[in-house]
PAPA-441596 format. One record per atom (N, C-alpha, C, CB): residue in one letter; x, y, z. Coordinates in steps of 0.001 Angstrom, whole numbers, plus 500000, padded with zeros to 6 digits. Glycine has a CB too. Example, Ala and Ser with C-alpha at 12.3 -4.5 7.8 and 13.67 -1.06 7.14 Angstrom:
A513190494310507800/A512300495500507800/A513200496700507800/A511308495527509046/S512850497750507080/S513670498940507140/S512900500030507870/S514084499402505725/
END
This chain:
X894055574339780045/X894480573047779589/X895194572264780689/X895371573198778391/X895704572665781832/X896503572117782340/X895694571487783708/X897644573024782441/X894430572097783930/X893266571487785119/X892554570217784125/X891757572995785725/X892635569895783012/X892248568172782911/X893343567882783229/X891771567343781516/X894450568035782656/X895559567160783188/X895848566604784494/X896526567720782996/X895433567742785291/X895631567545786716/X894341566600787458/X895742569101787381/X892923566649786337/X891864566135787225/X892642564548786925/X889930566484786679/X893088565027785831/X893063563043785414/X894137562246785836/X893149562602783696/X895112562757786693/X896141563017787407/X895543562156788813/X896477564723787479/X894682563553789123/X894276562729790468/X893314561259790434/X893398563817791364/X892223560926789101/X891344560339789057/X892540558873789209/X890286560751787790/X893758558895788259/X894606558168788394/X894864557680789883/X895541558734787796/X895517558600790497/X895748558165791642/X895023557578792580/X896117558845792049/X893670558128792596/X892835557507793375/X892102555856792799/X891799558660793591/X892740555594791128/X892157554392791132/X893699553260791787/X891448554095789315/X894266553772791576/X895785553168791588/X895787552803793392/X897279554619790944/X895329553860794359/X894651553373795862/X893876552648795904/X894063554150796626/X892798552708794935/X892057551181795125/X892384550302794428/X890741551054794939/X893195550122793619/X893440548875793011/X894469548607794606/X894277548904791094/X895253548910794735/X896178548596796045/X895526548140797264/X896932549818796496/X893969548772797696/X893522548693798869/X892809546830798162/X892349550327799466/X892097546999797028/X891579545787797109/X892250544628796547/X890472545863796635/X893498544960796404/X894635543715796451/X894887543212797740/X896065544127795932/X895012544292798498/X895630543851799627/X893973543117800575/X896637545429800445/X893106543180800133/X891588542388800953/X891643541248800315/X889858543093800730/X891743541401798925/X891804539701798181/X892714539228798492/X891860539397796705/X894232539406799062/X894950538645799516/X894618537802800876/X895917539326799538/X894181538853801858/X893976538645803172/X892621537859802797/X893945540033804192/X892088537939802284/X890833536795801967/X891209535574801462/X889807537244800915/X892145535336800862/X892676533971800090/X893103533723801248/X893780533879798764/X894322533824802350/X894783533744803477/X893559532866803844/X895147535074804211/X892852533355804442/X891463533032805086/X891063531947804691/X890408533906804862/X890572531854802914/X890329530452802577/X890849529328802326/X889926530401801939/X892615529441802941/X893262528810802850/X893474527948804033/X893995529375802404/X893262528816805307/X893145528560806644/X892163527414806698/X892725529794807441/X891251528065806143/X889813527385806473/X889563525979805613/X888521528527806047/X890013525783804793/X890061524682803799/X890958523597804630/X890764525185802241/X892715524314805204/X893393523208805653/X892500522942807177/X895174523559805766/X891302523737808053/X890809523388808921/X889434522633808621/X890829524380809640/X889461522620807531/X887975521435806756/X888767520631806623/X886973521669805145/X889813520185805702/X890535519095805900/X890771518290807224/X891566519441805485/X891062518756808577/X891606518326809621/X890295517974810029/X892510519199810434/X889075518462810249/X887795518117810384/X886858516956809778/X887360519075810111/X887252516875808185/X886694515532807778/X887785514479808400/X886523515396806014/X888838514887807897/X889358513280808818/X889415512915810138/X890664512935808684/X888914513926810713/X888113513389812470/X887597513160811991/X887553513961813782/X886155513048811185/X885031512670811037/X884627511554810671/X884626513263810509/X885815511357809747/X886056509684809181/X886632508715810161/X887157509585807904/X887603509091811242/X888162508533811904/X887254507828812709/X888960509211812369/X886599508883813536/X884723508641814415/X883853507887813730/X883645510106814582/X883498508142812376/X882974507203812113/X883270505763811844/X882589507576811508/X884609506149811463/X884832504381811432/X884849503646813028/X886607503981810628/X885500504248814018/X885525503567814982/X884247503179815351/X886158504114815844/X882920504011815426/X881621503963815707/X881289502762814938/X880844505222815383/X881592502642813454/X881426501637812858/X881689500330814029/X882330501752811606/X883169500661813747/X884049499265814354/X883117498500815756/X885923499934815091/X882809499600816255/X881859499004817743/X880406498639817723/X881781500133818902/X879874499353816465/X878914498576816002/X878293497532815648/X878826498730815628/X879695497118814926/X879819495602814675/X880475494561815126/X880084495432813784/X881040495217816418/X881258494398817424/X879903493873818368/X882258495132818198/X878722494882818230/X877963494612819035/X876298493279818421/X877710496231819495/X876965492770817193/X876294492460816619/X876146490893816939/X876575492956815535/X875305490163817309/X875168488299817673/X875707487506816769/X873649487628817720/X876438486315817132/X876974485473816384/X875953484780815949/X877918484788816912/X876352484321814499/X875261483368813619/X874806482560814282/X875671482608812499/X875005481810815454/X874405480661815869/X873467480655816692/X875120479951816286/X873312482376816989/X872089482466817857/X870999482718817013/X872156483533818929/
END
């Protein structure tokens, strides 16, 4: 009687290591998509910035009505 106790003992422990090991990856993964989101952020607004200026010279390059 006392070897289930002990299997279920260990089966415990070893889920209780992976619940721990894959806490600690989903954390370090949120980390990650957190990084990466505030570096998409910093990226579209270059992108907007460029484009507007590109705009801006675009339509600088455009003929006055009277021609």
């Amino acid at each position: 009687m006392n070897k289930p106790l002990i299997e279920i003992e260990t089966k415990i422990a070893f889920l209780d290591d992976s619940i721990h090991c894959i806490n600690k990856t989903l954390y370090k993964q949120q980390q990650q998509i957190d990084t990466i989101e505030k570096k998409l952020d910093v990226l579209t607004q270059m992108f907007r910035e460029i484009r507007d200026s590109v705009s801006d010279i675009s339509n600088g390059d455009e003929k006055p009505p009277h021609y």
